[in-house]
PDB file of N, CA, C, O and CB in Angstrom:
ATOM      1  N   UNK A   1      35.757  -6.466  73.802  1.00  0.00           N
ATOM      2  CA  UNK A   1      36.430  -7.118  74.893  1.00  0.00           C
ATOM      3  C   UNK A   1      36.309  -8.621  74.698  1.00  0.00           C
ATOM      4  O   UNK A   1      35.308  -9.168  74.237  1.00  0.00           O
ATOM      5  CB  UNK A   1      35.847  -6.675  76.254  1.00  0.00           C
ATOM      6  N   UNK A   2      37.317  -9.182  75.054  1.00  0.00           N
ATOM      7  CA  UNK A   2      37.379 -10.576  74.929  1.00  0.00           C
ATOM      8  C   UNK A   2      37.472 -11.157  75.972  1.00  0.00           C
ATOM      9  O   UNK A   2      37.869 -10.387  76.847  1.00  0.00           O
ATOM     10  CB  UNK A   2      38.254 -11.008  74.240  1.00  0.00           C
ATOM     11  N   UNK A   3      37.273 -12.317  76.384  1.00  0.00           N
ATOM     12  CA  UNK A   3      37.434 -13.242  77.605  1.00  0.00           C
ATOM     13  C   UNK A   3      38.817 -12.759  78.217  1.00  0.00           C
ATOM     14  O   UNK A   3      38.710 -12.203  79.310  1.00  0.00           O
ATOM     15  CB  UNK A   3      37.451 -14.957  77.176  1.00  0.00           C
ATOM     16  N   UNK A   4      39.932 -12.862  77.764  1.00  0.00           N
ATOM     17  CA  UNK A   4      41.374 -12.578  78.705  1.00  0.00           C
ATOM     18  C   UNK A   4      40.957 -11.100  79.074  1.00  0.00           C
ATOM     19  O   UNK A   4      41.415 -10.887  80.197  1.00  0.00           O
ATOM     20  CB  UNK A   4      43.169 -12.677  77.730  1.00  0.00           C
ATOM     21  N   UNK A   5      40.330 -10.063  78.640  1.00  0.00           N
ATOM     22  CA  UNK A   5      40.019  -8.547  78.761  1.00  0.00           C
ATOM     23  C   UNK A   5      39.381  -9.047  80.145  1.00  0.00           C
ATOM     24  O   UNK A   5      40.024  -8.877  81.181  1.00  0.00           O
ATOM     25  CB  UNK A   5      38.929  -7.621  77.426  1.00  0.00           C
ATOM     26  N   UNK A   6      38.157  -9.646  80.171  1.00  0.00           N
ATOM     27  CA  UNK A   6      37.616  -9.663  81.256  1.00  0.00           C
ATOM     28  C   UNK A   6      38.324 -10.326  82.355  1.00  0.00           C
ATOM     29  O   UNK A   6      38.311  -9.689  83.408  1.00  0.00           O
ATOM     30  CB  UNK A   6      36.517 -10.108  81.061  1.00  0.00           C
ATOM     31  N   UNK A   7      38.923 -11.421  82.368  1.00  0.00           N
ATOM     32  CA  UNK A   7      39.528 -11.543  83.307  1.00  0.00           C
ATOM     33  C   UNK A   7      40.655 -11.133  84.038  1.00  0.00           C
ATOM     34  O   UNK A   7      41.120 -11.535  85.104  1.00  0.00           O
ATOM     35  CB  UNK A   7      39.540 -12.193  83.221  1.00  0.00           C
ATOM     36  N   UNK A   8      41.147  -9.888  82.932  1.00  0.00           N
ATOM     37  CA  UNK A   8      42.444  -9.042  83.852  1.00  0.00           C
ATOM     38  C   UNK A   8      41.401  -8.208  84.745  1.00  0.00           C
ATOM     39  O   UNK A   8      41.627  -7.983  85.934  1.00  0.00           O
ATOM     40  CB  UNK A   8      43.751  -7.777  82.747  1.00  0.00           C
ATOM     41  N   UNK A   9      40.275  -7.780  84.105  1.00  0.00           N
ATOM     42  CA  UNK A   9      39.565  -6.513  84.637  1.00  0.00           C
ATOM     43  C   UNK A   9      39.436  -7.419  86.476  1.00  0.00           C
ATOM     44  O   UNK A   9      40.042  -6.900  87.413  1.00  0.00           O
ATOM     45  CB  UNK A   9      37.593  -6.025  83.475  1.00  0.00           C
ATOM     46  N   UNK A  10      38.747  -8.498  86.661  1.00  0.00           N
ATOM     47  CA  UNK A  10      38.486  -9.679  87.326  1.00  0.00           C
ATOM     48  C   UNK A  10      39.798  -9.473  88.331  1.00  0.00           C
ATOM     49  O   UNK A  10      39.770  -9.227  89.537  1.00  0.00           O
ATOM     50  CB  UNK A  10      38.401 -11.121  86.288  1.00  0.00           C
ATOM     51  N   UNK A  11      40.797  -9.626  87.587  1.00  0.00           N
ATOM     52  CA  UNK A  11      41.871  -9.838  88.486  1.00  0.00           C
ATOM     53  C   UNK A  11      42.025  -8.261  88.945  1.00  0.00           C
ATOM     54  O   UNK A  11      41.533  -8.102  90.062  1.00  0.00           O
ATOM     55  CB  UNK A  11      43.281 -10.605  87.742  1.00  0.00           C
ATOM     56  N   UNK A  12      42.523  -7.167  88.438  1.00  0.00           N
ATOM     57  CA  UNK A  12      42.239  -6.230  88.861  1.00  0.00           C
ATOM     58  C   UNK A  12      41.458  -5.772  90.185  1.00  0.00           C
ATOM     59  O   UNK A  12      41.724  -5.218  91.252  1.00  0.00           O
ATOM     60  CB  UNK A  12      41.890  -5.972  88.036  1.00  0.00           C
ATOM     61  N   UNK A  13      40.375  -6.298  89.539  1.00  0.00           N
ATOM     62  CA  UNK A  13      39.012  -5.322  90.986  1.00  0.00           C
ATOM     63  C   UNK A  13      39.431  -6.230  92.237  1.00  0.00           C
ATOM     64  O   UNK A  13      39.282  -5.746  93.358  1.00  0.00           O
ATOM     65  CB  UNK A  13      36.535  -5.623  90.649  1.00  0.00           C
ATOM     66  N   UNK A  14      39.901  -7.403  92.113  1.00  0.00           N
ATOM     67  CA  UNK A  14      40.113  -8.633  93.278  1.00  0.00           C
ATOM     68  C   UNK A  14      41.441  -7.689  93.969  1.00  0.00           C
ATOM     69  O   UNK A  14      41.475  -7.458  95.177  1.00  0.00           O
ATOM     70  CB  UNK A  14      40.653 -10.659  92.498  1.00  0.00           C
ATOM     71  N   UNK A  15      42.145  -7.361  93.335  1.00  0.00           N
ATOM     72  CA  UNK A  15      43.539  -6.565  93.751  1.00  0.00           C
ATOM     73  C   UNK A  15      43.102  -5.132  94.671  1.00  0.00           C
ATOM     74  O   UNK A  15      43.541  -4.616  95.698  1.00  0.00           O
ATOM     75  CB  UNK A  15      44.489  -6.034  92.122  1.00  0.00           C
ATOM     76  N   UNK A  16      42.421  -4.933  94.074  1.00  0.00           N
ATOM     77  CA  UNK A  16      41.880  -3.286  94.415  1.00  0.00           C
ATOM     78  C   UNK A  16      40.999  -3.211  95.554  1.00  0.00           C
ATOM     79  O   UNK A  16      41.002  -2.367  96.450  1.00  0.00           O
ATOM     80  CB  UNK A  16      40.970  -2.574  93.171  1.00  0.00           C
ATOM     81  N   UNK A  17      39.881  -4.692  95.321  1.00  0.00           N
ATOM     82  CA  UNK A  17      39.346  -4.168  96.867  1.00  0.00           C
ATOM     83  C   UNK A  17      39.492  -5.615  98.118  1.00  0.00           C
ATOM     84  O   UNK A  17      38.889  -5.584  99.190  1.00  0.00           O
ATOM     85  CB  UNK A  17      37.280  -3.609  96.662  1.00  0.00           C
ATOM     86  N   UNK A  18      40.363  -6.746  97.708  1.00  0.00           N
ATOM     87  CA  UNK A  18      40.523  -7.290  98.453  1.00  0.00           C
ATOM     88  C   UNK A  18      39.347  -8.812  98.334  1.00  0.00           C
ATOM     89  O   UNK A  18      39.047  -9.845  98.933  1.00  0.00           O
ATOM     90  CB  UNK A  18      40.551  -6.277  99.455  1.00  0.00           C
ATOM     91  N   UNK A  19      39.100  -8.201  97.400  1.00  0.00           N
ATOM     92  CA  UNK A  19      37.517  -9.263  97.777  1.00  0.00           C
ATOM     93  C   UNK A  19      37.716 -10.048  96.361  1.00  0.00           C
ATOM     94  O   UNK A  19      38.131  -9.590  95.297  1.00  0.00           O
ATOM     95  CB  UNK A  19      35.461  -8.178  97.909  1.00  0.00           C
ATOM     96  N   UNK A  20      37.283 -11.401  96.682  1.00  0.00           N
ATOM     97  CA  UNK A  20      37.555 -12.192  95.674  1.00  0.00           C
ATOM     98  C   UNK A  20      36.335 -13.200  94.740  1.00  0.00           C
ATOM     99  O   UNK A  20      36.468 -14.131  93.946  1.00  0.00           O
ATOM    100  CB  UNK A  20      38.531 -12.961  96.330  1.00  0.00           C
ATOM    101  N   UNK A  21      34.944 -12.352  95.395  1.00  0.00           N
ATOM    102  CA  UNK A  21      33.876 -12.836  94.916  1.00  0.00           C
ATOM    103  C   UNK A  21      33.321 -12.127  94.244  1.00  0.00           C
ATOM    104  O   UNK A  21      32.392 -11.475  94.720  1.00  0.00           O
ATOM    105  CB  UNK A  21      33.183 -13.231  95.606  1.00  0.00           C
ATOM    106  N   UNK A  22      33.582 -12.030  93.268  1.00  0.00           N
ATOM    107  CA  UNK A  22      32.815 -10.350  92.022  1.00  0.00           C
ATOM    108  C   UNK A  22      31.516 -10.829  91.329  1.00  0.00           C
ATOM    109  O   UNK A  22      31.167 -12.008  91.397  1.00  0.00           O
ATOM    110  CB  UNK A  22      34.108  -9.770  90.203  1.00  0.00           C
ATOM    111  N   UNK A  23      30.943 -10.068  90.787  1.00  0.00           N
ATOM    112  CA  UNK A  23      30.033 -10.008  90.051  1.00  0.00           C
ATOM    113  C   UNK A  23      29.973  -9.599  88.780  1.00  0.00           C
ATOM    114  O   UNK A  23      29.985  -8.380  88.612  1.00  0.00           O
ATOM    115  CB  UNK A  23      29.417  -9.547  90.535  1.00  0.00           C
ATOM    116  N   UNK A  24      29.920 -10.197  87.966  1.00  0.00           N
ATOM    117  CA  UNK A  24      30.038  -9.667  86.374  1.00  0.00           C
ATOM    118  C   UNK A  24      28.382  -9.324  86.118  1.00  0.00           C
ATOM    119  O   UNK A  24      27.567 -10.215  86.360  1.00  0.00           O
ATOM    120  CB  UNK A  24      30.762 -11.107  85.074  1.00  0.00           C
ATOM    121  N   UNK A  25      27.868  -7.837  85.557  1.00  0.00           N
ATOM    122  CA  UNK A  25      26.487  -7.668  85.026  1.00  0.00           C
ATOM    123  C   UNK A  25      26.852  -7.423  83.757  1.00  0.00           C
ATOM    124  O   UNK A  25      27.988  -7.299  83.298  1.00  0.00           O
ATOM    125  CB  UNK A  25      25.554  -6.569  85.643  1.00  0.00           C
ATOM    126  N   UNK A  26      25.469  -7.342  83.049  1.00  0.00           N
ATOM    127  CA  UNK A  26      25.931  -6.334  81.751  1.00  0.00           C
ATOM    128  C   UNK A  26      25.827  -7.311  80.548  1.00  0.00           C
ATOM    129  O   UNK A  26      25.321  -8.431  80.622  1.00  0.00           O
ATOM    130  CB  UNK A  26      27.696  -5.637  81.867  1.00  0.00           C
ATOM    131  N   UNK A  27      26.395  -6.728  79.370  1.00  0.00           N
ATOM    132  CA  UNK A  27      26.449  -7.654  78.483  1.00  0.00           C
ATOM    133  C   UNK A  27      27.537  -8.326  78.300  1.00  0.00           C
ATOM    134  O   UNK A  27      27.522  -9.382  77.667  1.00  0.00           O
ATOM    135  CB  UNK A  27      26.140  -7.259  77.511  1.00  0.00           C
ATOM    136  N   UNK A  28      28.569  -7.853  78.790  1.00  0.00           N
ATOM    137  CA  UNK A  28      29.953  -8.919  78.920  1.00  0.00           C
ATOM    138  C   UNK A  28      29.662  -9.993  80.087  1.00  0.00           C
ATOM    139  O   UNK A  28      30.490 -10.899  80.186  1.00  0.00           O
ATOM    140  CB  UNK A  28      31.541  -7.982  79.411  1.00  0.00           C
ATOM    141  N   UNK A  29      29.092  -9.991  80.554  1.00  0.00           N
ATOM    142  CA  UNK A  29      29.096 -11.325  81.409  1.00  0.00           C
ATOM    143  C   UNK A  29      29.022 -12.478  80.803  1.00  0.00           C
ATOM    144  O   UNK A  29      29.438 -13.440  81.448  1.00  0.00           O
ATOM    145  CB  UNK A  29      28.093 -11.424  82.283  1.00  0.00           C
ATOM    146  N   UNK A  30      28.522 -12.710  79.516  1.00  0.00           N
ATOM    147  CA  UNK A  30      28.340 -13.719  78.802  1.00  0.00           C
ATOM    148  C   UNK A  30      29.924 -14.174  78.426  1.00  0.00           C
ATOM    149  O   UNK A  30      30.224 -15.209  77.832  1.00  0.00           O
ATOM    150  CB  UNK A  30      27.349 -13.348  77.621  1.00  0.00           C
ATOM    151  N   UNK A  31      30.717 -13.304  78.842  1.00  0.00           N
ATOM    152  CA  UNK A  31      32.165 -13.943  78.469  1.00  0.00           C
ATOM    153  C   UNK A  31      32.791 -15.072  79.726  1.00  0.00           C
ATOM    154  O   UNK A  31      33.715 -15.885  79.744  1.00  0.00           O
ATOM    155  CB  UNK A  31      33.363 -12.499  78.298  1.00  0.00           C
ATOM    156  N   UNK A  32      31.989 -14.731  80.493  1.00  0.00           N
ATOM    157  CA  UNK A  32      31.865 -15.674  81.921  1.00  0.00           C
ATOM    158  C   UNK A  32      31.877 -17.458  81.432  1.00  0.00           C
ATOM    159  O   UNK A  32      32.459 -18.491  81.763  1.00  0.00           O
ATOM    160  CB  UNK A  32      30.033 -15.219  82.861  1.00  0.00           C
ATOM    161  N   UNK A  33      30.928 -17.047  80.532  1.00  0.00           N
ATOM    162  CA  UNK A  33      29.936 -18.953  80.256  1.00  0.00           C
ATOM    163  C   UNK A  33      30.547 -19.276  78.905  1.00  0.00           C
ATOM    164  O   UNK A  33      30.868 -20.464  78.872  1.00  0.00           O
ATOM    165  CB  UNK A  33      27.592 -18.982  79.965  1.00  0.00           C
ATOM    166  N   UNK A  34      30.804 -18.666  77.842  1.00  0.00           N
ATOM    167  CA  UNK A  34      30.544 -18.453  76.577  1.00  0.00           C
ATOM    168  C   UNK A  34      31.852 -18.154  75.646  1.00  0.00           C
ATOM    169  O   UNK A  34      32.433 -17.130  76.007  1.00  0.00           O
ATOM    170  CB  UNK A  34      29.585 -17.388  76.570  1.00  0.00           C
ATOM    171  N   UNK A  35      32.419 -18.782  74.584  1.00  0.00           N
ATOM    172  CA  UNK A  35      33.517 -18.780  73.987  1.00  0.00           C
ATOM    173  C   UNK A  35      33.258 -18.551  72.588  1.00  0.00           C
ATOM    174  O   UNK A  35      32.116 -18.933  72.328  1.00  0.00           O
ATOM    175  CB  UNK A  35      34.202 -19.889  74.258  1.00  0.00           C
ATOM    176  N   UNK A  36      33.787 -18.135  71.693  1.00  0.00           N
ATOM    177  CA  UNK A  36      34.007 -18.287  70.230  1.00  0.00           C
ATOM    178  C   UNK A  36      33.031 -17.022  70.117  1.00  0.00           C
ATOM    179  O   UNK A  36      32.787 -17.270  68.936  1.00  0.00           O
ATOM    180  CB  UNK A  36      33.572 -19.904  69.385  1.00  0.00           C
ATOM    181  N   UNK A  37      32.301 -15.921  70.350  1.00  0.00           N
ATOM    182  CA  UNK A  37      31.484 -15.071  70.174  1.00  0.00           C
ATOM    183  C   UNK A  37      31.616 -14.507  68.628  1.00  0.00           C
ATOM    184  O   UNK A  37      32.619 -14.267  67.955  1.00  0.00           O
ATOM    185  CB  UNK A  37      31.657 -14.144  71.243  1.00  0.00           C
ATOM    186  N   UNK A  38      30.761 -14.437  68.446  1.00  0.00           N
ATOM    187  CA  UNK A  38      30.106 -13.456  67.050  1.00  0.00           C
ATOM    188  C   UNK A  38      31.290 -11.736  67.447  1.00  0.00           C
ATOM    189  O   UNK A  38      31.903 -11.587  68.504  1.00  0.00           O
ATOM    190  CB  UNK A  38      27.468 -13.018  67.375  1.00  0.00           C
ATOM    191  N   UNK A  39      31.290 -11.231  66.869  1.00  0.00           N
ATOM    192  CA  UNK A  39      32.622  -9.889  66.813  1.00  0.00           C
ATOM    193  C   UNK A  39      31.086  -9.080  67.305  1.00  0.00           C
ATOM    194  O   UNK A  39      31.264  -8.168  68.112  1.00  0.00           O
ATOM    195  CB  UNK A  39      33.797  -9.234  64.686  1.00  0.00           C
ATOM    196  N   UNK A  40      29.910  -9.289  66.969  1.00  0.00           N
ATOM    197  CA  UNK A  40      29.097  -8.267  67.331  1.00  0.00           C
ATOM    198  C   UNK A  40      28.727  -8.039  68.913  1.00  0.00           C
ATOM    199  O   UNK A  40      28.257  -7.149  69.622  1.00  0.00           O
ATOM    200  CB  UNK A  40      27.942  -8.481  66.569  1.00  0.00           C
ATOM    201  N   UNK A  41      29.168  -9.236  69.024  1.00  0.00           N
ATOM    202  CA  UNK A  41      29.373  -9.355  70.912  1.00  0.00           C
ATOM    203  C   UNK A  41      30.241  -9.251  71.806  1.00  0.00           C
ATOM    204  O   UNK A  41      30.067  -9.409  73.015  1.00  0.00           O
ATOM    205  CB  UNK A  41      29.196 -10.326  71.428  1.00  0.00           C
ATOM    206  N   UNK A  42      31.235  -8.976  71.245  1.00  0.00           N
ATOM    207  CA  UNK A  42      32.470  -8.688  72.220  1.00  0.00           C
ATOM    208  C   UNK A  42      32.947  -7.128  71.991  1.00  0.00           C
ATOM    209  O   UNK A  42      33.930  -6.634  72.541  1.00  0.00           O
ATOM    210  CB  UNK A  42      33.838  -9.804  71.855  1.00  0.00           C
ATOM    211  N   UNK A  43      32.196  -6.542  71.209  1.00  0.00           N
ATOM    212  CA  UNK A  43      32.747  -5.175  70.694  1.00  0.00           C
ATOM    213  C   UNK A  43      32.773  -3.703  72.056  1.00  0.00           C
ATOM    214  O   UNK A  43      33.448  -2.680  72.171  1.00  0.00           O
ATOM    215  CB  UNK A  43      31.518  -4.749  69.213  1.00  0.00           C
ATOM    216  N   UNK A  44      31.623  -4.358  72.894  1.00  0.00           N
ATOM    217  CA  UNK A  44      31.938  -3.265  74.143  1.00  0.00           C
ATOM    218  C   UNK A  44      33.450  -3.501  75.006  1.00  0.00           C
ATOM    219  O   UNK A  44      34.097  -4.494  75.339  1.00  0.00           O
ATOM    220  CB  UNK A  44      30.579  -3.458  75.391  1.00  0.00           C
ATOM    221  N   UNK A  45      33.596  -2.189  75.144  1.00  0.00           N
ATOM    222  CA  UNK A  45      34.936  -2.466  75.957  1.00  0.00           C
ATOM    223  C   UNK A  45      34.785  -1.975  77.725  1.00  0.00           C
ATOM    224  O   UNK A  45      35.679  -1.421  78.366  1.00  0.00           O
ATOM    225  CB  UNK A  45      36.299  -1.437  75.103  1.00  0.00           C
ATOM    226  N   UNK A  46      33.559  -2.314  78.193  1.00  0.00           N
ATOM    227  CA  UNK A  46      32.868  -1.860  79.064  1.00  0.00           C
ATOM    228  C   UNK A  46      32.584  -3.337  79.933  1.00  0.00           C
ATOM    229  O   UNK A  46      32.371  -4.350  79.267  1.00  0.00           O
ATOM    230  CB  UNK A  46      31.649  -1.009  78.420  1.00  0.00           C
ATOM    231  N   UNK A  47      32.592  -3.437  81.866  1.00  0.00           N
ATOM    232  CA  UNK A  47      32.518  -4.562  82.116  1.00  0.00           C
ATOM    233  C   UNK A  47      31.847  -4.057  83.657  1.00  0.00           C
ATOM    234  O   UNK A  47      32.424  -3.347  84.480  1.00  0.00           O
ATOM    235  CB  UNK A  47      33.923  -5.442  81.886  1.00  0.00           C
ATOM    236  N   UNK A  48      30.780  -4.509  83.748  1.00  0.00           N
ATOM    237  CA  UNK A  48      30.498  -4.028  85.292  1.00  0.00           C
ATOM    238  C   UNK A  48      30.533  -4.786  85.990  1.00  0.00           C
ATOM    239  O   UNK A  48      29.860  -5.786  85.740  1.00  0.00           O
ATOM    240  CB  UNK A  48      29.441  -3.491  85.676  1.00  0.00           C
ATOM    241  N   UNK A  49      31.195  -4.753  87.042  1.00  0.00           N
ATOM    242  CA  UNK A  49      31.751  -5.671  88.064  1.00  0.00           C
ATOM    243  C   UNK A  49      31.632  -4.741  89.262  1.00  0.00           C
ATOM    244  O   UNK A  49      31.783  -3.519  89.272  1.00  0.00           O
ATOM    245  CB  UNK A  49      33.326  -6.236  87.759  1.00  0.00           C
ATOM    246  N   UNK A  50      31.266  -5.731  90.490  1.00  0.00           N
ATOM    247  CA  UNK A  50      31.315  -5.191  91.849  1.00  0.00           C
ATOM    248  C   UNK A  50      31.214  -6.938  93.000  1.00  0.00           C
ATOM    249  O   UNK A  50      30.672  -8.039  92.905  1.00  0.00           O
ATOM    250  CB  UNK A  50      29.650  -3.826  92.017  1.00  0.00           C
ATOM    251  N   UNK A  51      32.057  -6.251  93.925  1.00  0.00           N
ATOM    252  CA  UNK A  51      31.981  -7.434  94.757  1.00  0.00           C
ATOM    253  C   UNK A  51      30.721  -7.850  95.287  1.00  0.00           C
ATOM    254  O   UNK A  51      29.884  -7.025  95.654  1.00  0.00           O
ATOM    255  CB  UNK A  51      32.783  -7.293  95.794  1.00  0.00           C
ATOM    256  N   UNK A  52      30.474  -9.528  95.368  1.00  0.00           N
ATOM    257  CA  UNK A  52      28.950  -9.941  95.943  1.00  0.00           C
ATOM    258  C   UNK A  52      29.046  -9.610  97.164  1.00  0.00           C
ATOM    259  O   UNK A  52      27.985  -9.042  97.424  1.00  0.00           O
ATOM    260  CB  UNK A  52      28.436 -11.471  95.881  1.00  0.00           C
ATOM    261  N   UNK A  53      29.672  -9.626  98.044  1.00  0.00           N
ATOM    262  CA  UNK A  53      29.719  -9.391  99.544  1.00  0.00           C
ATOM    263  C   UNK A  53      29.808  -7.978 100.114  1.00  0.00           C
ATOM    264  O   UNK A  53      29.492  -7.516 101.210  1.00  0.00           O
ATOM    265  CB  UNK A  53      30.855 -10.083 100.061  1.00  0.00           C
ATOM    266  N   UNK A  54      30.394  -7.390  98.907  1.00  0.00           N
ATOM    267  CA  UNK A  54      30.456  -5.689  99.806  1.00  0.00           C
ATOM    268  C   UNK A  54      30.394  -5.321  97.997  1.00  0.00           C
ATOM    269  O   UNK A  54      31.340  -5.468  97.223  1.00  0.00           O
ATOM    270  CB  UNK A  54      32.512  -4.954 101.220  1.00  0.00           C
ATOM    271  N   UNK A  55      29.251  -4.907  97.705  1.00  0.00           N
ATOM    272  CA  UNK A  55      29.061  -4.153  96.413  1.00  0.00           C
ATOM    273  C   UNK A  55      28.800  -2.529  96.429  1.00  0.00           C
ATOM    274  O   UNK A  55      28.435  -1.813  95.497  1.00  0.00           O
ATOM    275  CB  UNK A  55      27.865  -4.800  95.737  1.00  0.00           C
ATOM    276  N   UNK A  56      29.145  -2.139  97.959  1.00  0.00           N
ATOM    277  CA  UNK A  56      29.214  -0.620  98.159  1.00  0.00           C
ATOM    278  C   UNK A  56      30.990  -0.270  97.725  1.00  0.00           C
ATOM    279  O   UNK A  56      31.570   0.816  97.727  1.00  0.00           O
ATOM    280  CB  UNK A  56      28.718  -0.171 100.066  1.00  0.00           C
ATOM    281  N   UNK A  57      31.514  -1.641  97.379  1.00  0.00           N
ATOM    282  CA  UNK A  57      33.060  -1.159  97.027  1.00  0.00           C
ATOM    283  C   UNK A  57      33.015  -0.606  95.532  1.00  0.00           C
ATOM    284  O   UNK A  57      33.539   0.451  95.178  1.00  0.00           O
ATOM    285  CB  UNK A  57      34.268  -2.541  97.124  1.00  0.00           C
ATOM    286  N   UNK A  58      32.311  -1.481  94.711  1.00  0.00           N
ATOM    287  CA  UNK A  58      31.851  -0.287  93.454  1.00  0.00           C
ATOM    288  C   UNK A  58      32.390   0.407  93.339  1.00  0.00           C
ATOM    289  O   UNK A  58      33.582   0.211  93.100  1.00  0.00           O
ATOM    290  CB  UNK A  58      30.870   0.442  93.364  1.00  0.00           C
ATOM    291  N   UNK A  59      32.074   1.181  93.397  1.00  0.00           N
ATOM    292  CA  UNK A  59      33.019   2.827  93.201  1.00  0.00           C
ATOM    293  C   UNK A  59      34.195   2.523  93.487  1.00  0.00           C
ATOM    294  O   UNK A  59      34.935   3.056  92.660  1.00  0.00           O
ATOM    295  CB  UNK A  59      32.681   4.218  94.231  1.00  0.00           C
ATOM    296  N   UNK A  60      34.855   1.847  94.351  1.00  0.00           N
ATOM    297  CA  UNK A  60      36.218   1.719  94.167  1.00  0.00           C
ATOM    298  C   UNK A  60      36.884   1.677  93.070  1.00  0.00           C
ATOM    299  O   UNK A  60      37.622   2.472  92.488  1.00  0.00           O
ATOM    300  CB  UNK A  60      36.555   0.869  94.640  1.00  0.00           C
ATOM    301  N   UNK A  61      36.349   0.152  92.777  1.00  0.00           N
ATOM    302  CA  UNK A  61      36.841  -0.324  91.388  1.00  0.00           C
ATOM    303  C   UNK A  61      36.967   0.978  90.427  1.00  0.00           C
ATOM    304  O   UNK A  61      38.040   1.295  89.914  1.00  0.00           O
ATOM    305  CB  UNK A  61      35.732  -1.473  90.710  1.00  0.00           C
ATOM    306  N   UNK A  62      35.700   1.735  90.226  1.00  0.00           N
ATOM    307  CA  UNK A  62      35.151   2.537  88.822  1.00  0.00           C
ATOM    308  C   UNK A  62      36.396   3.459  88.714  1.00  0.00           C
ATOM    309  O   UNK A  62      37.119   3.689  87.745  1.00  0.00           O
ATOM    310  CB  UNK A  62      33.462   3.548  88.958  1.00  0.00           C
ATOM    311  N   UNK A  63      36.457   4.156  90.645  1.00  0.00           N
ATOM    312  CA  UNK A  63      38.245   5.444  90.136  1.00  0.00           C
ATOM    313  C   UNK A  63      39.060   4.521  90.102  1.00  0.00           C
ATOM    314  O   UNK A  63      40.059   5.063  89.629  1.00  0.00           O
ATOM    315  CB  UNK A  63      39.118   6.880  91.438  1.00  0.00           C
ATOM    316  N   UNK A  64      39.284   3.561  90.276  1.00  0.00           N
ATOM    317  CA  UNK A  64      40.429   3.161  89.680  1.00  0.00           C
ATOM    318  C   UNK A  64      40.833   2.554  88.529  1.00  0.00           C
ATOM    319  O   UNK A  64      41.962   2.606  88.040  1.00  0.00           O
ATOM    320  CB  UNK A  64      40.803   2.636  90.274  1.00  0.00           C
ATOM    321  N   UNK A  65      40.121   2.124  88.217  1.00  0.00           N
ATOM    322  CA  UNK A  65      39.881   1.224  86.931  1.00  0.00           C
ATOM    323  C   UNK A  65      38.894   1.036  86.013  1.00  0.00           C
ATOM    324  O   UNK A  65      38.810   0.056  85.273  1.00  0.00           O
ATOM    325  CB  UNK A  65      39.939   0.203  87.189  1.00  0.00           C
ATOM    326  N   UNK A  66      37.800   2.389  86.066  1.00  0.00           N
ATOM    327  CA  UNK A  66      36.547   2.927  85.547  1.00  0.00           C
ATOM    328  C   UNK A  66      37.018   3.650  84.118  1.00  0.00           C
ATOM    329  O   UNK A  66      38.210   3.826  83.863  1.00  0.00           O
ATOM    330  CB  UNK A  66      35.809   4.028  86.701  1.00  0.00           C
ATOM    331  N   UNK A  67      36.073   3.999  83.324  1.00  0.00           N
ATOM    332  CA  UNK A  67      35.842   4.366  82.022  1.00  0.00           C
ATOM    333  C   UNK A  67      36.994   5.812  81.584  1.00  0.00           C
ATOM    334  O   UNK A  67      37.566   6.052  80.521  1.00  0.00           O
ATOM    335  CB  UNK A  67      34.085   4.725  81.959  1.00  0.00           C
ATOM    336  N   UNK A  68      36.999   6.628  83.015  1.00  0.00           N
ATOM    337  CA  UNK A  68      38.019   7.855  82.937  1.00  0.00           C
ATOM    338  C   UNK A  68      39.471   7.300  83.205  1.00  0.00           C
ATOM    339  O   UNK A  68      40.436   8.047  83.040  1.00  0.00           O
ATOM    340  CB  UNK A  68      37.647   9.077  84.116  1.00  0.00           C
ATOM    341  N   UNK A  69      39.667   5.725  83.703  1.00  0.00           N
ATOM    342  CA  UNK A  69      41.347   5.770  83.592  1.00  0.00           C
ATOM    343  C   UNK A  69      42.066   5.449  82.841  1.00  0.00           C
ATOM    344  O   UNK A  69      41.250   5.619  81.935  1.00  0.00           O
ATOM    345  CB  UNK A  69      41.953   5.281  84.269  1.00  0.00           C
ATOM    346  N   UNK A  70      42.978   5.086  82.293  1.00  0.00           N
ATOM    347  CA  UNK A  70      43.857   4.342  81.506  1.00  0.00           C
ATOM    348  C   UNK A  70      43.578   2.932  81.162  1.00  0.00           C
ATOM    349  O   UNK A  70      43.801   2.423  80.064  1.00  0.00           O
ATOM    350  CB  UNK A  70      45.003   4.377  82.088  1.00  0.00           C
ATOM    351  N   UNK A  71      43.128   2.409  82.082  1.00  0.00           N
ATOM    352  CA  UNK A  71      43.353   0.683  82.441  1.00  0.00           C
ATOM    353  C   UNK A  71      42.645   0.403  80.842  1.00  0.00           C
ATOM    354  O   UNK A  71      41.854   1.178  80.305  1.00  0.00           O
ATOM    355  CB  UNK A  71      42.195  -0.206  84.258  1.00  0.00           C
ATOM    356  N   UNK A  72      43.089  -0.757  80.312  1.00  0.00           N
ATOM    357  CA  UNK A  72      42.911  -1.219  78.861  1.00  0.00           C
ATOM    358  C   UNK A  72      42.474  -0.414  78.115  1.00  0.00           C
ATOM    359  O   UNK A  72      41.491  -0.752  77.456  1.00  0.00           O
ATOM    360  CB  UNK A  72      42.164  -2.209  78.642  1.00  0.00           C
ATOM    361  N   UNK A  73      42.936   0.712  77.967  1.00  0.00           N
ATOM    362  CA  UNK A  73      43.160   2.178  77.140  1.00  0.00           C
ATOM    363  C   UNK A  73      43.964   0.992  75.412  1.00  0.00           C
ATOM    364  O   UNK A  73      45.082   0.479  75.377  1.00  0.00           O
ATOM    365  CB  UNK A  73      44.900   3.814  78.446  1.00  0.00           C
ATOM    366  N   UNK A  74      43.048   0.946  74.468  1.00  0.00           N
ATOM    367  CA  UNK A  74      43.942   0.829  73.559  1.00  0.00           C
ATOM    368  C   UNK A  74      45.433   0.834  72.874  1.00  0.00           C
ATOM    369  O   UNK A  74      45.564   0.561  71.681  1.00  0.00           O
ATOM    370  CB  UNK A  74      43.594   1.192  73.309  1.00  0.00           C
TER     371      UNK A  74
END
């Protein structure tokens, strides 16, 4: 995953639950701060995100745009 990857995902979850203050964990968060990465660091295509203010929306995001859907399906 690359920086534009993460920020559709970003734009996405903002769409989905309304909330526009997310949280990036994980090891892609470093795409947050961080540019030009080594290929050994961008290779997950995995991004955990949940809103700071209501992070019981979680699960929202995941059926909709979690590991079982389509969303940046190769």
């Amino acid at each position: 995953m690359h920086r534009a990857d993460l920020e559709h995902i970003i734009r996405a979850a903002a769409a989905i639950t309304n909330e526009y203050e997310l949280v990036v964990i994980g090891s892609q968060s470093i795409l947050g701060t961080q540019t030009d990465l080594p290929e050994v660091l961008v290779q997950s295509m995995e991004a955990d995100i949940y809103p700071l203010q209501h992070p019981e929306l979680a699960d929202l995001i995941d059926g909709a745009i979690g590991e079982a859907s389509p969303f940046l399906k190769p």
